[in-house]
N, C-alpha and C positions, 0 to 999 in steps of 0.2 A: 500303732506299733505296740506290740506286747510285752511290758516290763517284766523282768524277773519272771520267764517262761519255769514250767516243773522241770519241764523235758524238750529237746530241741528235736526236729525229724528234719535232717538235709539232705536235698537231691540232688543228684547231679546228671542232667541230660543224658538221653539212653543212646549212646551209639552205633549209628547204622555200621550194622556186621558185612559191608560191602569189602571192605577194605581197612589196613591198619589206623590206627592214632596219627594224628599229625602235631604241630607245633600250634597249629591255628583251634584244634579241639581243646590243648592244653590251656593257653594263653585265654581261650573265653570262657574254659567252664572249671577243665578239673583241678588246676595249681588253687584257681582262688576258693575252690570248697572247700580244699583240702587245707589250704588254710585255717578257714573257717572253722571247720570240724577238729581241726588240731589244736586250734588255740583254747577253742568252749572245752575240750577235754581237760588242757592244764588249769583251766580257772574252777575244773570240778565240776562241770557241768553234766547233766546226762545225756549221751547224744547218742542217737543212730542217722547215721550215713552210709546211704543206699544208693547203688546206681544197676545196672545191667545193660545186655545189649537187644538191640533194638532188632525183632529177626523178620518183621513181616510188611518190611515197608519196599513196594515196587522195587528198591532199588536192591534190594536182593534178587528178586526174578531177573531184569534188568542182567546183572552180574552175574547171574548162574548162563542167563541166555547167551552173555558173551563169551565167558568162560567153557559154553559146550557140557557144563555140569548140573549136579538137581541144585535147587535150592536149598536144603538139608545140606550137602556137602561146601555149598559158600558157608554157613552160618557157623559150622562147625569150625570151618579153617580159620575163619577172622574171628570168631571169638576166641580160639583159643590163642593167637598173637598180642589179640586186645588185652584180652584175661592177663597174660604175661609181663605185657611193658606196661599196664599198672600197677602190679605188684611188686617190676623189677625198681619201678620211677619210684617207688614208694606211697603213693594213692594211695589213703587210707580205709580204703570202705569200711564197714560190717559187712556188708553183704551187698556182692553180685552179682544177679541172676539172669534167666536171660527170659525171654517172652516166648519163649519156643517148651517153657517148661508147663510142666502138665497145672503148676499150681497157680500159674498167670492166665492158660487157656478156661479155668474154673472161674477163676476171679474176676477176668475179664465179661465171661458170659453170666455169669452172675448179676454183675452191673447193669449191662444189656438189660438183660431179663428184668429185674425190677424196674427200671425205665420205662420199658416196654408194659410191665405190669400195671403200671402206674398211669400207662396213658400220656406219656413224656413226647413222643415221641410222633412223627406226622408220616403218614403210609402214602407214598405217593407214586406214581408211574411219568416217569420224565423220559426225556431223551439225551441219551446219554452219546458220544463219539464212539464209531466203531470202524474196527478195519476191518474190510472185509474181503482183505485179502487174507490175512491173519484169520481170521474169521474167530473175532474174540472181541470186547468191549475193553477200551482203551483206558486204562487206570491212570492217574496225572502226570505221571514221569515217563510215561510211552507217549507223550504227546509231546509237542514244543511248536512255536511258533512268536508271533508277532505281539508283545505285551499291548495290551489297548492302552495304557498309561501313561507308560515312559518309552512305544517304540522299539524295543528292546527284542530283536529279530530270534534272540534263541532262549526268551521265558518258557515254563516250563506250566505244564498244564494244573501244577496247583500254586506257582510263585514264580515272581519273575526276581531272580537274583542281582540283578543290576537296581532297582529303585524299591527291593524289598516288598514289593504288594504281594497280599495273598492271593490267588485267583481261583478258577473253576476253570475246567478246561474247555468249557462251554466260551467262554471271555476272549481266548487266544482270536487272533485275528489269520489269516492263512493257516490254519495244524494240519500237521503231518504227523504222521503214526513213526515211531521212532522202532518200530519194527520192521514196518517194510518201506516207509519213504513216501507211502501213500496219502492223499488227505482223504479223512475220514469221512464217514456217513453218521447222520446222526440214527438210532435206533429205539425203541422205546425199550423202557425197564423198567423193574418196580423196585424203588430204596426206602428206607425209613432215613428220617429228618431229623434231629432235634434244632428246634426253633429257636433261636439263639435270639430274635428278637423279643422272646419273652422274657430275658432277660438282660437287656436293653438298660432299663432302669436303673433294676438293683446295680450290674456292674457298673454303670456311671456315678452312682454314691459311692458306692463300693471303695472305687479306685478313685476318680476323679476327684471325689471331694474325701473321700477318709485317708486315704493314701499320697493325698497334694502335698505334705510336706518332708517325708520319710522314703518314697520310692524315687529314684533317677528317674529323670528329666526325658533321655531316649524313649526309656517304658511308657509313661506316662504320653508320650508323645506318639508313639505310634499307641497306642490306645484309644485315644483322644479321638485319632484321625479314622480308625474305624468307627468309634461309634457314633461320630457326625457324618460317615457313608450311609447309618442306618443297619443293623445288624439283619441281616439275611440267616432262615433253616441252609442247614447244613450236613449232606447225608452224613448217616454215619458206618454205611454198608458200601461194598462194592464188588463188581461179576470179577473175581478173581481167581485164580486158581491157587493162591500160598495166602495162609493167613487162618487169623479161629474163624469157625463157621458162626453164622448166625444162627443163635438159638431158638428158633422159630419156626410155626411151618408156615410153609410156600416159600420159605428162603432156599432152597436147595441150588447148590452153586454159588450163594454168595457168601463172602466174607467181613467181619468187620473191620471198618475204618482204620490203616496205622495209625492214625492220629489219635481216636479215641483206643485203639486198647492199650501204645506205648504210656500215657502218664497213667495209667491203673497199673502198670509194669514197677510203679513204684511203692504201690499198694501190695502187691504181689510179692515185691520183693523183701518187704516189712514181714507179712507173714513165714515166708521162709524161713528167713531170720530170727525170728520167733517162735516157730516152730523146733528152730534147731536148738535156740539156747533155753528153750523152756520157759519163756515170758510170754505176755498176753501181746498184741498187737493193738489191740484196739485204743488203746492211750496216746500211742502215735501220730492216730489221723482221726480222731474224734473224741480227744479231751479239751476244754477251751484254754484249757491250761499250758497246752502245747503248741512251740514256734512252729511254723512249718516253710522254709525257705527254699524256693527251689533256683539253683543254680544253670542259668542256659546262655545261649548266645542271641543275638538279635532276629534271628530268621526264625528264634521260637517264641517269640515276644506272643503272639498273637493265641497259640494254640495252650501256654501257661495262664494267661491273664485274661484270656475270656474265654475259650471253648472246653478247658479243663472246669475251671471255676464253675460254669455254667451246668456241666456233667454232675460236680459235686454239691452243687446247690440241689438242684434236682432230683439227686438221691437223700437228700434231708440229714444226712448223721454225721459227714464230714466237716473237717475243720478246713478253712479256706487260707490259703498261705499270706504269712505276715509279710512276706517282701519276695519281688522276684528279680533280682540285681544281675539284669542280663549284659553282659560284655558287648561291643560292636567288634569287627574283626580283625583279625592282624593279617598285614600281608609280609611277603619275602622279598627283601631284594629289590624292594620300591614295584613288587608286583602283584596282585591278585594271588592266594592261593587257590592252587588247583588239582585233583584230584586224578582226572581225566586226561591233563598234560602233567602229569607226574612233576607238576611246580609246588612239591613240599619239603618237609624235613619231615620223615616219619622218625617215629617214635623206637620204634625198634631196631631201626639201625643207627641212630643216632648214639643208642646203649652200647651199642660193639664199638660204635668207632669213637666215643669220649668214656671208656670205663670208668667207674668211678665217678662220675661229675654230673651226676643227675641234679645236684644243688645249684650246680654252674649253670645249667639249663631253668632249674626253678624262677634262678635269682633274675635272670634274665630276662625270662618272661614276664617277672613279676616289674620290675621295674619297668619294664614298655607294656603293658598290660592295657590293652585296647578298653579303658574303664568309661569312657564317654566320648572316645570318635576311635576310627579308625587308626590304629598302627603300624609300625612296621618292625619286621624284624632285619636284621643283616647280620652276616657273620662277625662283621669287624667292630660294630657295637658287642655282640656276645663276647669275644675276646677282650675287649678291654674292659668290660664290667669284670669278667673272670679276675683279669692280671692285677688291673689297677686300683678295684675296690674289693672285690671275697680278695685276694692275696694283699695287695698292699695296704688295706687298713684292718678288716679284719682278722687274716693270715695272720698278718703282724704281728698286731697285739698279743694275740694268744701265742706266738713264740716267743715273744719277747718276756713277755712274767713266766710261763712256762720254763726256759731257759735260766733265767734270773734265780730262780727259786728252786732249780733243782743245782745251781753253780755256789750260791752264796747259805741254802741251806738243807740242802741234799734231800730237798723235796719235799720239806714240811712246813707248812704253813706256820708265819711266824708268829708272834705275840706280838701285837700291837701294844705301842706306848701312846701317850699322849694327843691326839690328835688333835691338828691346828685348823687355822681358820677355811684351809685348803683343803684338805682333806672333810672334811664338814661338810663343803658344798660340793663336795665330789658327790660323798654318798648321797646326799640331798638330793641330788640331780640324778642320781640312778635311783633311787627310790620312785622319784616322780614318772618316772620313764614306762612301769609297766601301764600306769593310766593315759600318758599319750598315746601309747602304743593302741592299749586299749578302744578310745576314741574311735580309732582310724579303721579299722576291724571292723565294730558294732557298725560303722557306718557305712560298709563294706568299699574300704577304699584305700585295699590292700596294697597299692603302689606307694602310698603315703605312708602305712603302718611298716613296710618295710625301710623306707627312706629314714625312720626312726630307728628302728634297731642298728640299722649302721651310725648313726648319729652315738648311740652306746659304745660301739667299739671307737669312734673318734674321741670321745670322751676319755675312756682310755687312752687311746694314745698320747691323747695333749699329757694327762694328768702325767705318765710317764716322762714325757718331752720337758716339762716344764721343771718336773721334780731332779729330774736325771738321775738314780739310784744308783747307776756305773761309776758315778764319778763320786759321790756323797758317802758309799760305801768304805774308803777307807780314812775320811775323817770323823762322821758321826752314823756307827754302824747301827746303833737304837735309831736314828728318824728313818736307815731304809728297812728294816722292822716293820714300821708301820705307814712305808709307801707300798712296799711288796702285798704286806694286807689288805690296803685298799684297791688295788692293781687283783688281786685275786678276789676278791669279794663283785670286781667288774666281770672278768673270766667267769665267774659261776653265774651272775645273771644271765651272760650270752648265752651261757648254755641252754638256760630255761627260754628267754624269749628269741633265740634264733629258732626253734623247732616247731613252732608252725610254720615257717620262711625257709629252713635251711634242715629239715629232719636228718639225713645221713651228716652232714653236720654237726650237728647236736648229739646224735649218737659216737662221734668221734671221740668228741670234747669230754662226754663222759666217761669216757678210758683215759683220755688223758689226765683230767682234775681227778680220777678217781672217785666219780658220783656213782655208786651203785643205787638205783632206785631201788629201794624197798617202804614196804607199807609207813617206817618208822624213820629214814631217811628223806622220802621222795621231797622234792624242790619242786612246787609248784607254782602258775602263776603268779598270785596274791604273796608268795613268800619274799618276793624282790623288797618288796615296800612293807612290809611288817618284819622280816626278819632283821636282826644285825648283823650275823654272822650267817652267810652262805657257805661256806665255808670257814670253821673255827679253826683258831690257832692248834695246831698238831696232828692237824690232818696231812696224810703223806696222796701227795700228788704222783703221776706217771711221770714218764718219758715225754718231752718235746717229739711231734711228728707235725708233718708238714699237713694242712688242712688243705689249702691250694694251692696245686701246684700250676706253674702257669701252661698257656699255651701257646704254643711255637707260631709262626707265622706258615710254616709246612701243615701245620693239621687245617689249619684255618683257608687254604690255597686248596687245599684237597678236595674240601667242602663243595668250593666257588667252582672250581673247575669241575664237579658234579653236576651243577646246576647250569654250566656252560652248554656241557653233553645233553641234559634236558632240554636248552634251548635251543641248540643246536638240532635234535630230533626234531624236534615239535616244527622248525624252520622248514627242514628236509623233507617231513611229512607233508608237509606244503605244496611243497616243493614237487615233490611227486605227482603229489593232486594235478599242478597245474600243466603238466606236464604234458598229459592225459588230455589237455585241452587240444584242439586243433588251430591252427596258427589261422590268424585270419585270411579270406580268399580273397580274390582280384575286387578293384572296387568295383560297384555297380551303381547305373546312374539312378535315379528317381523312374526314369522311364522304365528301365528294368525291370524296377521293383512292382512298377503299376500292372505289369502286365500280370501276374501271379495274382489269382484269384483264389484267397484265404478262406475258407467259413467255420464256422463251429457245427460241426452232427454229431451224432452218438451212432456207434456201436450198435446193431438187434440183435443181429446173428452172429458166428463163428463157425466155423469148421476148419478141420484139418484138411489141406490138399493130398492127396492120395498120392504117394510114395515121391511125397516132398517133404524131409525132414523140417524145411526152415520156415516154410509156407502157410499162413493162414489167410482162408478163403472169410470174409467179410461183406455182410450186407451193412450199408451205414446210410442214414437218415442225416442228410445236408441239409436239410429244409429247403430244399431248390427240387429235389429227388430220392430216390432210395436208389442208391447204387452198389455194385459190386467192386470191391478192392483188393488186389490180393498183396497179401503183408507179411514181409521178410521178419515177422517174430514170435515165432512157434519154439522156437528154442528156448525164448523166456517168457513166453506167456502159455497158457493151458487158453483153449476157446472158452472156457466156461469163465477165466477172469476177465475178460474183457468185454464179456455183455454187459452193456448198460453205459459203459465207460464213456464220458465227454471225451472227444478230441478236434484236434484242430485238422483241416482237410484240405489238401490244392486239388482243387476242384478239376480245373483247366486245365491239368496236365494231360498230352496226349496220349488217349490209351493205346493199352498196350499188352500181346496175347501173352500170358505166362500159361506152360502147359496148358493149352486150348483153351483158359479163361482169359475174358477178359477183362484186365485191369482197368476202370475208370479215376481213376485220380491216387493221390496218393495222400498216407496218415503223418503225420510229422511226428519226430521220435528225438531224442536225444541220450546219451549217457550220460549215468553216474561216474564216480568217482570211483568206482567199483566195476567201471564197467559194465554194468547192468543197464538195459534199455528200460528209457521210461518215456510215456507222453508228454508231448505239450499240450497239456491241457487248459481247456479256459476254470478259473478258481470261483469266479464272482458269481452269486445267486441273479435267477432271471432273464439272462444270456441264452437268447433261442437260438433252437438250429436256423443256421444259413445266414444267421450274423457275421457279416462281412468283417476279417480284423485286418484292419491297415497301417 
């Protein structure tokens, strides 16, 4: 860990521009940077905090293909939502760019290039999945299937999200092309590699033994577990059509890796930045002087801590990040968040429908903050941290002195007298306060560093509870003199340590107490505990106003019953599906069944039946025969996709003339969910024609 850094650079995970912000993006990555980055600002630190959106990962093609639009018009639309409910949430970037911009497609191929220069890199021709009905090579997220590890029927061909492995879509066990439903062909093609087991080593010192005491447990832990799988090359090109091109020849048609060009998106996004306000970049990301922390959630664990690192080892002049304090997830409602069944809280509507209360969301997340296992969120927890802790201890306080001090002395801070042995250990114990606070932060364990700051404002409270000013004020008007001063000298620390925790907040409190920040006023961090007076005697404070105000048991119903209708659809959608089934037919005995003679053939030939719309005319290899079949699905098949194709065959059916051909047997067919006809086909490698299935 690197003490007393010059300069910090914090990242925050590049968001796929598929879709808006959720509660689950917030709660893992950008409350607790934004933390981060807030507080290293008040202790004077020099920070840039960079994030952008993420424009070239499948799951923008994905979303434009469902959506009926280009690619270019999803990235635009979601970034500029994303762009918005970060700025309205109060995220405090310097700079957010997106990967679609010309100065990350340089930067990126840049990198490329010199790797490649360098000889980094392994040229190889593999066999990739291809659909070819599609007739296009299958990128990780158009694939899903059967996780080889944990089972997991709908892993995705670079991760299976139920037990977190990273995979290759080579690994999936039964895949299907998430395009047309089909299972894939493998095809050959040629990618570049970096060989990740080259470094193998270093990242095991690296992390495992230099990082054993100062990184989380989770990181370390899924780390751990790859690098005793053995680290395998890993392309870092693929046949795509969205995405930077490879800069090389004989790449023509491919693209680079999401993976590798998004964390350079953070290199790109420093130069920007740099560019705009007229400073160098390069201190950022290759002075040793500089922290470098990048903030993600658990499903990035893998691609920050060894496939990034590995990129910037390999280029020679980067600096490698001092900690990566990835979150685990939060779910809603004791359920899974999910994207595709619209089981979230987005971020943007959540601003329309709680105005104002972006803090009330901070606080909330921050307090359940998924820091080392899974969490949950519910509405009726958010409501009550709202009502019962921001309103009932913090609200409080600050209306209570607020109120106090503009009734007994029309809003100017008063001259403290003498102060006794309670007051002493008042201030004592708000002095001590920014270094706990502090602790719990540097060790990025922001759920605890906030548990403190409210511990400030109970501090307060008691000190008032105990002192009682209300009632003391009209026997000895000199000791609430100097309870009101230490009751407001608490008020102006909140101010200062609520605003990494609580910034719109913060920004209130300083209308209220009357803190104008300037070069020659400002209140920062380190002022809690060396100042004595945050606040001196004759400073004229504001108007009392309500910091929180609570929330009703109607807005909180509103919510709930949202996410009914969500589960209600998603039931119905079901519902529909099953609908579509057909009801089972009369039984049948075993004798029945024996007499249907099953085989596996393929497909040689096809043609259309001559002025039969529905009709294709089929030569198919049973391995008993080559026979003629003619097949009711010309309406969804073309003859040219269905040469070559496995299918299953009733042999033994009585033929039978259709327009002067005739039919010998018949293909077995079923429906999608869609209606759309597909085969039963046999899956498994080695299965000859005229294998009998029983």
């Amino acid at each position: 860990m690197l003490e007393n850094p010059k300069r910090y650079t914090i990242t925050a995970a590049l968001p796929y521009t598929n879709g808006p912000i959720h509660i689950g993006h917030l709660a893992g990555v950008y409350v607790p940077s934004d933390i981060y980055a807030r507080y290293l600002r008040l202790q004077g630190r020099e920070v840039l905090f960079v994030c952008g959106s993420d424009e070239h990962g499948v799951a923008i093609s994905m979303k434009a293909k469902k959506e009926g639009i280009t690619p270019q018009e999803v990235i635009d639309k979601y970034d500029g939502i994303i762009r918005k409910s970060f700025i309205d949430f109060g995220i405090s970037f310097d700079n957010y760019s997106r990967t679609s911009s010309k100065i990350h497609h340089d930067t990126a191929s840049e990198f490329f290039k010199k790797l490649y220069d360098n000889g980094d890199f392994i040229e190889e021709v593999t066999e990739q999945l291809y659909d070819a009905k599609a007739d296009q090579f299958l990128a990780d997220r158009f694939v899903i299937g059967t996780c080889p590890k944990c089972n997991n029927e709908e892993a995705y061909g670079d991760q299976c999200e139920k037990c977190g492995s990273t995979l290759n879509a080579t690994d999936l066990i039964n895949p299907k092309s998430t395009i047309t439903g089909e299972t894939p062909i493998l095809k050959s093609t040629k990618h570049w590699f970096l060989p990740l087991d080259r470094y193998q080593d270093f990242l095991k010192d690296w992390i495992l033994v230099g990082h054993e005491k100062d990184w989380k447990n989770n990181v370390l832990g899924q780390v751990k577990s790859w690098l005793d799988d053995g680290l395998k090359p890993r392309a870092v090109t693929r046949d795509l059509d969205w995405g930077i091109d490879v800069p090389v020849a004989g790449a023509e048609g491919k693209k680079l890796y999401v993976w590798f060009d998004a964390p350079i998106g953070y290199i790109s996004a420093t130069k920007e930045w740099a560019a705009r306000e007229g400073k160098a970049w390069e201190p950022y990301w290759k002075d040793a002087e500089t922290k470098l922390v990048h903030f993600i959630g658990k499903d990035n664990i893998v691609f920050h801590c060894i496939i990034f690192p590995a990129m910037l080892k390999a280029e020679g002049s980067y600096i490698l990040p001092d900690n990566v304090p990835a979150n685990e997830f939060l779910n809603l409602e004791g359920n899974k968040l999910s994207t595709s069944k619209n089981w979230a809280v987005w971020l943007h509507e959540y601003l329309l429908d709680f105005p104002d209360k972006q803090d009330s969301l901070r606080y909330a997340l921050t307090a359940n903050a998924p820091e080392n296992k899974d969490n949950d969120f519910t509405w009726k927890d958010f409501q009550a941290r709202n009502n019962n802790e921001l309103a009932a201890i913090f609200g409080n306080f600050i209306n209570r002195v607020v109120v106090l001090t503009n009734k007994y002395y029309n809003g100017i801070v008063p001259q403290p007298n003498e102060f006794n042995a309670i007051d002493e250990q008042t201030l004592a114990e708000l002095k001590a306060y920014p270094a706990v606070i502090s602790s719990s932060v540097e060790r990025y364990r922001f759920r605890e560093a906030q548990g403190e700051l409210m511990n400030v404002a109970r501090l307060g409270n008691k000190y008032l509870a105990d002192e009682e000013p209300w009632k003391m004020v009209k026997t000895d008007p000199d000791r609430v003199q100097t309870q009101m001063y230490v009751a407001l000298q608490i008020a102006a620390a909140l101010r200062v340590l609520c605003e990494p925790f609580l910034p719109f907040t913060a920004c209130k409190l300083s209308g209220i107490l009357n803190i104008i920040p300037t070069k020659e006023s400002h209140l920062g961090w380190n002022d809690i505990s060396e100042r004595s007076d945050l606040l001196p005697a004759g400073h004229q404070i504001g108007e009392a106003e309500i910091l929180f105000s609570q929330i009703e048991d109607a807005e909180i119903q509103k919510q709930l019953d949202k996410l009914e209708a969500t589960k209600k659809a998603n039931v119905d959608e079901i519902a529909s599906s099953l609908a579509m089934i057909e009801p089972q037919k009369e039984t049948a005995t075993f004798d029945d069944f024996s007499k249907l003679d099953l085989r596996v053939g393929t497909i040689l030939e096809a043609e259309k039946m001559a002025k039969a719309n529905k009709l294709l005319v089929l030569k198919v290899d049973t391995g008993i025969d080559v026979r003629t079949i003619v097949s009711g699905i010309a309406e969804h098949f073309s003859p040219e996709e269905v040469i070559g194709k496995r299918v299953t065959v009733l042999v033994n059916l009585a033929p039978r003339a259709l327009r002067g051909v005739e039919s010998q047997g018949m293909i077995l067919m079923s429906n999608n969910t869609e209606g759309k006809l597909v085969f039963v086909n046999p899956d498994a490698e080695g299965v000859a024609n005229g294998a009998l299935i029983s």
